[in-house]
C-alpha positions as YAML, in Angstrom:
chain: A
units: angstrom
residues:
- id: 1
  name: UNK
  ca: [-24.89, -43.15, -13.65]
- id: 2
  name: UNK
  ca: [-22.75, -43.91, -10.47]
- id: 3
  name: UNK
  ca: [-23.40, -47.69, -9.20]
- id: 4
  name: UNK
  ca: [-25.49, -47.81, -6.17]
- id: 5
  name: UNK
  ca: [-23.75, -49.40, -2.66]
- id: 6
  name: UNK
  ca: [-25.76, -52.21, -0.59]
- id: 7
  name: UNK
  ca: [-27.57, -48.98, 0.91]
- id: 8
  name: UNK
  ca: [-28.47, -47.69, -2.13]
- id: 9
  name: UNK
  ca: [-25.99, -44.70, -2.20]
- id: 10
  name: UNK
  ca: [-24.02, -44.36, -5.12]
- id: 11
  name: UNK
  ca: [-20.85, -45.87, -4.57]
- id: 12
  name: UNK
  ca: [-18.12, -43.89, -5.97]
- id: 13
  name: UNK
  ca: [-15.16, -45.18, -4.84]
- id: 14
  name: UNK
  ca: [-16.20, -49.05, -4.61]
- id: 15
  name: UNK
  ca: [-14.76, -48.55, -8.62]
- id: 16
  name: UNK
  ca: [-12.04, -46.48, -7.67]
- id: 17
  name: UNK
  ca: [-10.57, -49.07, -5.27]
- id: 18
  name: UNK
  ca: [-8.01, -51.87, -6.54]
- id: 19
  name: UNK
  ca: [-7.65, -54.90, -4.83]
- id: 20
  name: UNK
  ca: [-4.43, -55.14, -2.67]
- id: 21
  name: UNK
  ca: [-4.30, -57.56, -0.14]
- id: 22
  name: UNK
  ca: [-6.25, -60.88, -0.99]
- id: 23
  name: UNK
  ca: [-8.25, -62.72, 1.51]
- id: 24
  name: UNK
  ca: [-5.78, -65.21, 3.22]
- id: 25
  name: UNK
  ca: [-3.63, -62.48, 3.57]
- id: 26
  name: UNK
  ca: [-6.02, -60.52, 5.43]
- id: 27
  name: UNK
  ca: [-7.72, -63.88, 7.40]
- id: 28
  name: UNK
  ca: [-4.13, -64.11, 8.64]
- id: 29
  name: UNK
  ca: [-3.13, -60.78, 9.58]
- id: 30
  name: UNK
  ca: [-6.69, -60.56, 11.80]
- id: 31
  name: UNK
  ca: [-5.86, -64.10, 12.99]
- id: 32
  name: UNK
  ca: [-2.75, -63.05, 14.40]
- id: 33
  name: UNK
  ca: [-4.19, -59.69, 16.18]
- id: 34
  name: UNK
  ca: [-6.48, -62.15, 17.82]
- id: 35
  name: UNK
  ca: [-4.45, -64.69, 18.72]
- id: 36
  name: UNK
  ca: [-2.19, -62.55, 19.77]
- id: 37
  name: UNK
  ca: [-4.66, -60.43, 22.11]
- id: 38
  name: UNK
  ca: [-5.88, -64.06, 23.70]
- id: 39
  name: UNK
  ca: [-2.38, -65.18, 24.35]
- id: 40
  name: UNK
  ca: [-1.35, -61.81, 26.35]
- id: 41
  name: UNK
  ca: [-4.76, -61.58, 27.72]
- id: 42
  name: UNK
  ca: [-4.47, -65.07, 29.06]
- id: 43
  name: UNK
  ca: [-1.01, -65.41, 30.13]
- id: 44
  name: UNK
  ca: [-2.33, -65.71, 34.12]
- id: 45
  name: UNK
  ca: [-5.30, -67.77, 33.04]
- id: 46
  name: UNK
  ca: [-5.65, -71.20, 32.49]
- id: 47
  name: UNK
  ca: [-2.76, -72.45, 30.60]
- id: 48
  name: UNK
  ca: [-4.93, -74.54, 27.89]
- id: 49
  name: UNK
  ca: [-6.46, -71.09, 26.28]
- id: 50
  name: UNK
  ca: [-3.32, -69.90, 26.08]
- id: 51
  name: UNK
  ca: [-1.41, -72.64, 24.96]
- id: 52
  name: UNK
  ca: [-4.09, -73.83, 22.04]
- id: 53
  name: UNK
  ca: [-4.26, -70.19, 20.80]
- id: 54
  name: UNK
  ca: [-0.62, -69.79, 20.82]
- id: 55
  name: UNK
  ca: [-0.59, -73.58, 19.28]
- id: 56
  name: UNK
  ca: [-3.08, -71.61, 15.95]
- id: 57
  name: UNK
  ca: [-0.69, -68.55, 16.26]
- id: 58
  name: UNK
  ca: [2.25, -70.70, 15.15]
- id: 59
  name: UNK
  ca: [0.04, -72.11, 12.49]
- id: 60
  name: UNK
  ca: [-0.50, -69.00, 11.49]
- id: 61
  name: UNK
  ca: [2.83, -67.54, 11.11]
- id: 62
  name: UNK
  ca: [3.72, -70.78, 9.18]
- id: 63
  name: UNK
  ca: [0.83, -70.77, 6.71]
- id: 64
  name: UNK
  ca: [2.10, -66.75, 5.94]
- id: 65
  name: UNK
  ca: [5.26, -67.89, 5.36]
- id: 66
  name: UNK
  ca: [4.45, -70.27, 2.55]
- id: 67
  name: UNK
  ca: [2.32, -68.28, 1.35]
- id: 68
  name: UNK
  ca: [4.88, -65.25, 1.47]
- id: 69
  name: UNK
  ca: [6.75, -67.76, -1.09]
- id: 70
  name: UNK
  ca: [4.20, -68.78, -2.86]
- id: 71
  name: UNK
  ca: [1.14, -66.87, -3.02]
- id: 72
  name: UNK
  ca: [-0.32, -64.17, -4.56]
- id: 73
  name: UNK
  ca: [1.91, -61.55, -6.31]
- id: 74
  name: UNK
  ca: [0.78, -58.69, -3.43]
- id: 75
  name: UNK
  ca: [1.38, -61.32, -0.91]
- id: 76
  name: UNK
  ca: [5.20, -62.32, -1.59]
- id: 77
  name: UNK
  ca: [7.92, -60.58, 0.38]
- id: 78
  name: UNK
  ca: [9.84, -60.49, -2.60]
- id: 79
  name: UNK
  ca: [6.70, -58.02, -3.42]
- id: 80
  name: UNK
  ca: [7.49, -56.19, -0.94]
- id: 81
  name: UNK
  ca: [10.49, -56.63, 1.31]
- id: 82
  name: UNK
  ca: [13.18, -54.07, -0.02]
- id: 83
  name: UNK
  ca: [16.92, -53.98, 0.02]
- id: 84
  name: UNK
  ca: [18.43, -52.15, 2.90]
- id: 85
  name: UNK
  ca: [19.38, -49.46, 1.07]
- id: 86
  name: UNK
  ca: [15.94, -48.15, -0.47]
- id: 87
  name: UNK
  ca: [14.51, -48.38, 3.34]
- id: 88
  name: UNK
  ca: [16.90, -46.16, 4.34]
- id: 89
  name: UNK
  ca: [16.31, -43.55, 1.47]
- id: 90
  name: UNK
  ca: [12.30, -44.43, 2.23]
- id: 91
  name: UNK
  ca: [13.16, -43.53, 6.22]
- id: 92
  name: UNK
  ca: [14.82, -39.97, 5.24]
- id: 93
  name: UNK
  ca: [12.40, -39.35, 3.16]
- id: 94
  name: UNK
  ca: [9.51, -39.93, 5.61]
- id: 95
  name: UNK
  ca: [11.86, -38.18, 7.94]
- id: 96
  name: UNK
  ca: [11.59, -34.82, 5.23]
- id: 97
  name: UNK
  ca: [7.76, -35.64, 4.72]
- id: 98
  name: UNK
  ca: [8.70, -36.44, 1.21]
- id: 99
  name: UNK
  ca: [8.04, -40.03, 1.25]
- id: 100
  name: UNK
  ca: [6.16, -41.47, -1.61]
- id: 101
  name: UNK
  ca: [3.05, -43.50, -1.77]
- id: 102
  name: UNK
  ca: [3.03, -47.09, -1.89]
- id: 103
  name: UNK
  ca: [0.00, -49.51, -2.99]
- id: 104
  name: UNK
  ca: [1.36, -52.56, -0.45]
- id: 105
  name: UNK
  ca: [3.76, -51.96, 1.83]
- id: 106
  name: UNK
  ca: [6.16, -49.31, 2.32]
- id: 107
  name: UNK
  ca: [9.31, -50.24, 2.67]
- id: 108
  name: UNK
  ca: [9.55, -49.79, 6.48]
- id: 109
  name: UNK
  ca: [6.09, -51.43, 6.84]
- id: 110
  name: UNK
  ca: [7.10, -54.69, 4.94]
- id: 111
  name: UNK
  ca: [10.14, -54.85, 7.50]
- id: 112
  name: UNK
  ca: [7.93, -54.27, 9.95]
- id: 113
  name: UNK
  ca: [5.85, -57.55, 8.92]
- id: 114
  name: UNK
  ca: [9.21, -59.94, 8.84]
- id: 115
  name: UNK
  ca: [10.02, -58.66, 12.06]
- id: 116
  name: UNK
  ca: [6.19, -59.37, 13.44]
- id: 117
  name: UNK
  ca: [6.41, -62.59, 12.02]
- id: 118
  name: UNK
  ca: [9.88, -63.59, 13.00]
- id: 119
  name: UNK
  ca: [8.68, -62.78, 16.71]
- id: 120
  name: UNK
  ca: [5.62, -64.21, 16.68]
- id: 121
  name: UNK
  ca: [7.21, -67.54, 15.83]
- id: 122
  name: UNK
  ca: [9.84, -66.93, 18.11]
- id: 123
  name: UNK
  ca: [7.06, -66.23, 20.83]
- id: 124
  name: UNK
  ca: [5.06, -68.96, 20.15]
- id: 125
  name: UNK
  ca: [7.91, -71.34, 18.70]
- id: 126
  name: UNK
  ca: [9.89, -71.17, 22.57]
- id: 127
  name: UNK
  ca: [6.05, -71.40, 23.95]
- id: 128
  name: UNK
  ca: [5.86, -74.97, 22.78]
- id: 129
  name: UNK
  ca: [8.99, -75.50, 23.65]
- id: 130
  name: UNK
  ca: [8.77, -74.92, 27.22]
- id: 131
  name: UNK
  ca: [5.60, -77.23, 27.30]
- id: 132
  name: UNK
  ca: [8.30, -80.54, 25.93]
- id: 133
  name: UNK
  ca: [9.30, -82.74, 28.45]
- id: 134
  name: UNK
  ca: [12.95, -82.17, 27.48]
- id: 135
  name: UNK
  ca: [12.32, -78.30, 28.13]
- id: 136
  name: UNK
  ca: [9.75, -78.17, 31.39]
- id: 137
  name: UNK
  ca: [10.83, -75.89, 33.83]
- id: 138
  name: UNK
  ca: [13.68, -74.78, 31.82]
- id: 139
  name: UNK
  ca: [14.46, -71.02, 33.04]
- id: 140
  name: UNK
  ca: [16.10, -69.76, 29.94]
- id: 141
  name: UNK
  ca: [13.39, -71.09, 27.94]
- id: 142
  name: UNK
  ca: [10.63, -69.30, 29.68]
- id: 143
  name: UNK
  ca: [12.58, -65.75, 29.80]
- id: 144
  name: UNK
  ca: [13.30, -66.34, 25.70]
- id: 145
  name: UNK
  ca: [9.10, -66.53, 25.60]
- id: 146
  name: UNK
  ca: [8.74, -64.26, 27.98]
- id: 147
  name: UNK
  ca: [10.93, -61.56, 26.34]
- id: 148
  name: UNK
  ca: [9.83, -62.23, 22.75]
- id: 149
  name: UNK
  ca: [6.11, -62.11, 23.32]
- id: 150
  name: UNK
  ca: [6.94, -58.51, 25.31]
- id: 151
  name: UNK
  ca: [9.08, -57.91, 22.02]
- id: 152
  name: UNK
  ca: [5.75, -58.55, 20.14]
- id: 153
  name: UNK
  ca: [3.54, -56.02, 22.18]
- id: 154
  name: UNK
  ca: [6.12, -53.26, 21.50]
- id: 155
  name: UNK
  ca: [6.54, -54.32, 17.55]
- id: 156
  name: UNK
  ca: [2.81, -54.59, 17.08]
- id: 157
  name: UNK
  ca: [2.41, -50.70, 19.19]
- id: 158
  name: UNK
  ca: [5.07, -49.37, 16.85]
- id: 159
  name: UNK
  ca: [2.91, -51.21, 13.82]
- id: 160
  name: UNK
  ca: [-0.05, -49.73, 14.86]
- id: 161
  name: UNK
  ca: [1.14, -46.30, 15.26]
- id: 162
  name: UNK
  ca: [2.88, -46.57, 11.81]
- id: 163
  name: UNK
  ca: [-0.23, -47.49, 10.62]
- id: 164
  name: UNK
  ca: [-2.58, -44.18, 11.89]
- id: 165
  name: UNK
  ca: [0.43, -41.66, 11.02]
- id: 166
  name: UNK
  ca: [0.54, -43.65, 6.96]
- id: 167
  name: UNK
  ca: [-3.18, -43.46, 7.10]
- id: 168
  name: UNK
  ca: [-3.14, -39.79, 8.20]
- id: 169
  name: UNK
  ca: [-0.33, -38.30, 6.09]
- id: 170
  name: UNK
  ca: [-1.75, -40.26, 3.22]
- id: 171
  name: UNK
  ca: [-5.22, -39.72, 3.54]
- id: 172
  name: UNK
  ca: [-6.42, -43.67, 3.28]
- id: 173
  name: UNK
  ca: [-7.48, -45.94, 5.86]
- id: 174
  name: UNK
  ca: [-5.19, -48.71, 5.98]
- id: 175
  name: UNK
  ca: [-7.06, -50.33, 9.01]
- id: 176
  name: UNK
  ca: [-10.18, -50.56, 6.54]
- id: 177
  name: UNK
  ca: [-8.38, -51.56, 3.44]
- id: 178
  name: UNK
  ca: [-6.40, -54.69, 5.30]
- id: 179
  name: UNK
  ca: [-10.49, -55.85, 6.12]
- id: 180
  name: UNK
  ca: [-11.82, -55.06, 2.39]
- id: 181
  name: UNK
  ca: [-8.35, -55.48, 1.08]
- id: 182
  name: UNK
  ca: [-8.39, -52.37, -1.85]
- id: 183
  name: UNK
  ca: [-6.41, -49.11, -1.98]
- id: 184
  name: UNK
  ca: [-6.74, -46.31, -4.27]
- id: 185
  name: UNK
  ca: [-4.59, -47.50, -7.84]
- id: 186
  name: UNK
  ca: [-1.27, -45.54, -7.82]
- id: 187
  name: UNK
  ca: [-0.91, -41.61, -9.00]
- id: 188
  name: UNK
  ca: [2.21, -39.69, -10.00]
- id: 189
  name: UNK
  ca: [5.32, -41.46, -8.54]
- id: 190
  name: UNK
  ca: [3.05, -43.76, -6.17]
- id: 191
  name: UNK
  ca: [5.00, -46.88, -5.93]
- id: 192
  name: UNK
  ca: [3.29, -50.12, -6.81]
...
């Protein structure tokens, strides 16, 4: 007999699922759309919304980093952050629709969250910056901020695209499983 869901449906694929992404991976991840959407949103607000949510993003970033070090297995870029060479061979084959399946991160997708990261700190690293007495006022300061938080708009619209075409071509919603945090478990020459 199939287990029965919180509606009372049988729940077929709730056993089917493994878990992938554990929860301060995915606290973070949501954090950082957030925080990112309140920074850009306020940018010609007041400046103390914007500066104390750019002030968590930083946190943010920092607390993924150690725990990209140090945390779960899933959650390591050594997990998933792949030499040069196999993202190029992942690229052609995604350029060939012959890419495989990967439980995490493909390798273009865990580039995709170094680069996110490294710009968000960037962003939000030169944000602080500019708000020191030492660099008030500074002009190259402000256009470093200024062009890495546009560089973040344009990585995260690339990230999200990447995400719907994965999700489509690979029939699994990726937006769903970075909230429950499960994929289907690997078949054929799916890549763990």
């Amino acid at each position: 007999m199939a287990e029965r869901g919180t509606t009372g449906a049988p729940d077929r694929d709730a056993k089917a699922l493994i878990a992938v992404w554990d929860p301060l991976v995915r606290i973070v991840h949501w954090g950082l759309v957030t925080g990112v959407a309140v920074t850009w949103l306020t940018t010609k607000g007041p400046s103390v919304v914007h500066d104390t949510v750019g002030y968590g993003v930083l946190g943010l970033v920092a607390l993924r980093g150690v725990w990209g070090l140090f945390g779960s297995a899933k959650a390591r870029f050594a997990g998933f952050v792949r030499a040069p060479r196999a993202t190029l061979d992942y690229a052609r084959a995604l350029a060939h629709g012959r890419e495989r399946r990967y439980v995490g991160h493909n390798p273009l997708g865990g580039w995709m969250i170094v680069a996110l990261l490294v710009t968000a700190f960037g962003a939000a690293a030169s944000g602080w910056l500019y708000t020191t007495d030492r660099f008030w006022g500074v002009a190259w300061v402000e256009k470093l901020h200024e062009l890495l938080a546009t560089l973040l708009l344009v990585l995260a619209a690339v990230h999200v695209i990447g995400v719907v075409a994965t999700s489509i071509r690979q029939r699994e919603n990726l937006v769903a499983a970075m909230l429950h945090g499960r994929k289907r478990p690997p078949q054929g020459d799916d890549q763990v």
